[in-house]
N, C-alpha and C positions, 0 to 999 in steps of 0.2 A: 504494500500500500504506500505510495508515493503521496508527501505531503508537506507542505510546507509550516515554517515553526508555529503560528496560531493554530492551524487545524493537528498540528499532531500532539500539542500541547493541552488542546479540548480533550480528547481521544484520550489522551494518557489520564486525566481527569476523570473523564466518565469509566474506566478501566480502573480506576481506584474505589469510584466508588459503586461498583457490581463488584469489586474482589477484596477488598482493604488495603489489597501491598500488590506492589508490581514489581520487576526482575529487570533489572539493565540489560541482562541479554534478550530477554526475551521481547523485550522492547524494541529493541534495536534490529530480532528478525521482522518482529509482525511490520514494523516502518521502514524495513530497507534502508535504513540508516548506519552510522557507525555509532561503535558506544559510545563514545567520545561526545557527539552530540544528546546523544539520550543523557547523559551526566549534567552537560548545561542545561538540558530541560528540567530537569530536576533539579536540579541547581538553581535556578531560577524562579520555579515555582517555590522550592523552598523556601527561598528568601521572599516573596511575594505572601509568604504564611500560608497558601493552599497545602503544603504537601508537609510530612515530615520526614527526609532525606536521610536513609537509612544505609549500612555498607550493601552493597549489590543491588540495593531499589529504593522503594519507598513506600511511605504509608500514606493513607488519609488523613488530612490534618481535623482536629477536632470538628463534629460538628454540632455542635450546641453550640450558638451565638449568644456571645458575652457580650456584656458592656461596650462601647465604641471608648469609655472615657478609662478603661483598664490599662494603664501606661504600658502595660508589655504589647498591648495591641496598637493604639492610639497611632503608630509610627507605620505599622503595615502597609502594604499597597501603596504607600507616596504616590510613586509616579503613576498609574494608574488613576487613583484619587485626584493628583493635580489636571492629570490632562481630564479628564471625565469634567472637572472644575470649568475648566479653561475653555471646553467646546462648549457648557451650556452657559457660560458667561456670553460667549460669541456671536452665538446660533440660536438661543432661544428667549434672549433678554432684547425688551424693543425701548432702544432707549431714548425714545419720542413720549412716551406715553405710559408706561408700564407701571403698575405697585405690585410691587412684590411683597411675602411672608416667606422668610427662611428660616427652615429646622435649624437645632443646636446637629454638630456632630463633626467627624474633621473631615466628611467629604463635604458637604455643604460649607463648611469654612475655607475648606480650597474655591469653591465658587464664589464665594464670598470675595476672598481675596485676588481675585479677577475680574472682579464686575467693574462697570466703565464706569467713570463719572463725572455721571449728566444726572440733570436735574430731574428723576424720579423718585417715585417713595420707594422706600426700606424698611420693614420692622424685621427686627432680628429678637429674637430669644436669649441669646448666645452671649456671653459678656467677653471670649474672645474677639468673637464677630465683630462686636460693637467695637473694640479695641483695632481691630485693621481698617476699620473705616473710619475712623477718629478722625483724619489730617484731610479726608474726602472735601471740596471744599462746594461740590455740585449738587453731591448725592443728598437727598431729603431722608435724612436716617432717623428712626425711627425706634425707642428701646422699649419691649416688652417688659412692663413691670410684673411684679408679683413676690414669691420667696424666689430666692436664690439660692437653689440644690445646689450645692459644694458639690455634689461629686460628678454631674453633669456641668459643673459653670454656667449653667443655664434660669433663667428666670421659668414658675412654673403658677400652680395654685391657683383657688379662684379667680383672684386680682387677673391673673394674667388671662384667663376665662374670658373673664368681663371686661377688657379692655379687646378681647381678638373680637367679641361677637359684636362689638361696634365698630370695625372695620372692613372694609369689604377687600380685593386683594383681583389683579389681572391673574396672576400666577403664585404656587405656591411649588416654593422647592423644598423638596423632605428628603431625610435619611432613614436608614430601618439597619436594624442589624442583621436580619435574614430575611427572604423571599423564599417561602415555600410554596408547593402548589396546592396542597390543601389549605394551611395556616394563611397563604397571602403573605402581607405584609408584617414583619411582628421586631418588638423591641425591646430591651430588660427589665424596662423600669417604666408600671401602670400609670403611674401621672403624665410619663414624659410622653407614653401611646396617647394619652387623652389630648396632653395639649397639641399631638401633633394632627390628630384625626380631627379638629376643631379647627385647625388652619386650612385644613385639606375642604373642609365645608366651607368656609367664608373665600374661597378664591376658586375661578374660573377655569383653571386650568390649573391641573396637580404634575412634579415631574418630581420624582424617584430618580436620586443620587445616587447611583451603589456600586461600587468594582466587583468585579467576579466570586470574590469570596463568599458573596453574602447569599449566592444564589443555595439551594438545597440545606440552607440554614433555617432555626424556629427557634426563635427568642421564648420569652416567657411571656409577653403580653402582645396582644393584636392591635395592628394599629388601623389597616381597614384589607377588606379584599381586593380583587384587581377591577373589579367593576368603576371604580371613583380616580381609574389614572388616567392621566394622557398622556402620558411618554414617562420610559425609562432609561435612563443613561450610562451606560454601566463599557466593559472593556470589551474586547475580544472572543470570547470563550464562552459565549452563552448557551446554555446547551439546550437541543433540539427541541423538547418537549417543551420549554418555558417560550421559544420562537410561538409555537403552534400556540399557545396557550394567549399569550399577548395578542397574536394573530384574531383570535376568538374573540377576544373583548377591546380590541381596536386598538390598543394601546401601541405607540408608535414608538420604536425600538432605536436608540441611536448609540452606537458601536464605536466604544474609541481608540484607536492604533495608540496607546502609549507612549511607543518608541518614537512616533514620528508627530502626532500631538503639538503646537506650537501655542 
């Protein structure tokens, strides 16, 4: 099977998880590859946090999604996370006219910290968020009050309730820490599902931030199902079943080359 490094890097993925562990040699016949390459695939993913790089192959990397704010996570996927950032800062922000609502999370803070500045609305959650858009001198920024979850950096609780349901919103961009296809959408922490599923109602158009890891992931709370998105932004490696599935409910898929990402 002849294939180039996105599609056999998918494949190695969906082959980890129908088996748990996979074999550097064996990989390297089913791909017509040398092992050499199969090492950097995994090598790669490793470092990416999908796999855990074992001598002669490798495992599935946990799948139960933790926290985004878990510092041994928090750093994963960077580049993945920036470019995913960088395309819907680009491509999906109209900066004529647009208010936006953005999730807490670091892939929505990599959009965050790409977004242009012209004179539109901002409300953010996030008190890093709000900290990269400080010196903005265009942007109409916007801080969600309420308590301030320490462990999220995020503003949350009634207050923040009742300041979102008087705001109405062009676009909302959200985070999740896994995408299941029974569970949907889902995240670790019950306040932070509510206030996000509440942003995702006061605004016209919903877009789901997420790099490949998060895909075949189920957090501990729901934050909505795939009926209430309209596009999902995520990397390379999405695998077939979730295409077909998006396909179903319309939801408009947009693929980011990482490596090539500006």
């Amino acid at each position: 099977m002849k294939t180039n490094r996105i599609q056999r890097q998918t494949a190695i993925l969906e082959r980890l998880r129908e088996q748990k562990s996979v074999s550097v040699q064996g990989l390297a016949q089913e791909f017509k590859v040398s092992v050499m390459t199969i090492h950097r695939d995994l090598r790669q993913l490793d470092d990416e946090g999908y796999v855990s790089k074992q001598h002669g192959g490798a495992m599935i990397a946990n799948r139960f999604a933790f926290s985004h704010t878990n510092p041994d996570r928090s750093h994963l996927n960077m580049a993945a996370k920036k470019a995913i950032g960088a395309f819907a800062a680009k491509h999906l922000v109209n900066p004529e006219d647009d208010s936006l609502i953005i999730d807490s999370g670091s892939t929505t803070l990599a959009f965050v910290q790409e977004l242009p500045d012209v004179p539109i609305n901002v409300m953010l959650s996030s008190l890093p968020a709000l900290l990269a858009l400080s010196e903005r001198q265009h942007l109409r920024v916007h801080a969600l009050g309420g308590k301030l979850e320490h462990d999220l950096m995020a503003f949350e609780g009634t207050i923040a309730h009742d300041i979102l349901k008087s705001c109405h919103f062009s676009k909302a961009f959200i985070g999740t820490n896994g995408i299941d296809i029974h569970a949907g959408f889902t995240t670790a922490n019950t306040a932070n599902a509510q206030l996000t599923r509440l942003m995702a109602e006061q605004a016209k158009e919903v877009y789901v931030l997420a790099d490949f890891s998060k895909f075949h992931q189920r957090a501990f709370a729901s934050i909505m199902h795939f009926d209430h998105i309209t596009g999902v932004v995520t990397d390379q490696r999405v695998p077939d079943e979730f295409r077909q599935l998006f396909d179903r409910h319309r939801i408009q898929l947009f693929e980011v080359d990482h490596y090539h990402e500006n």
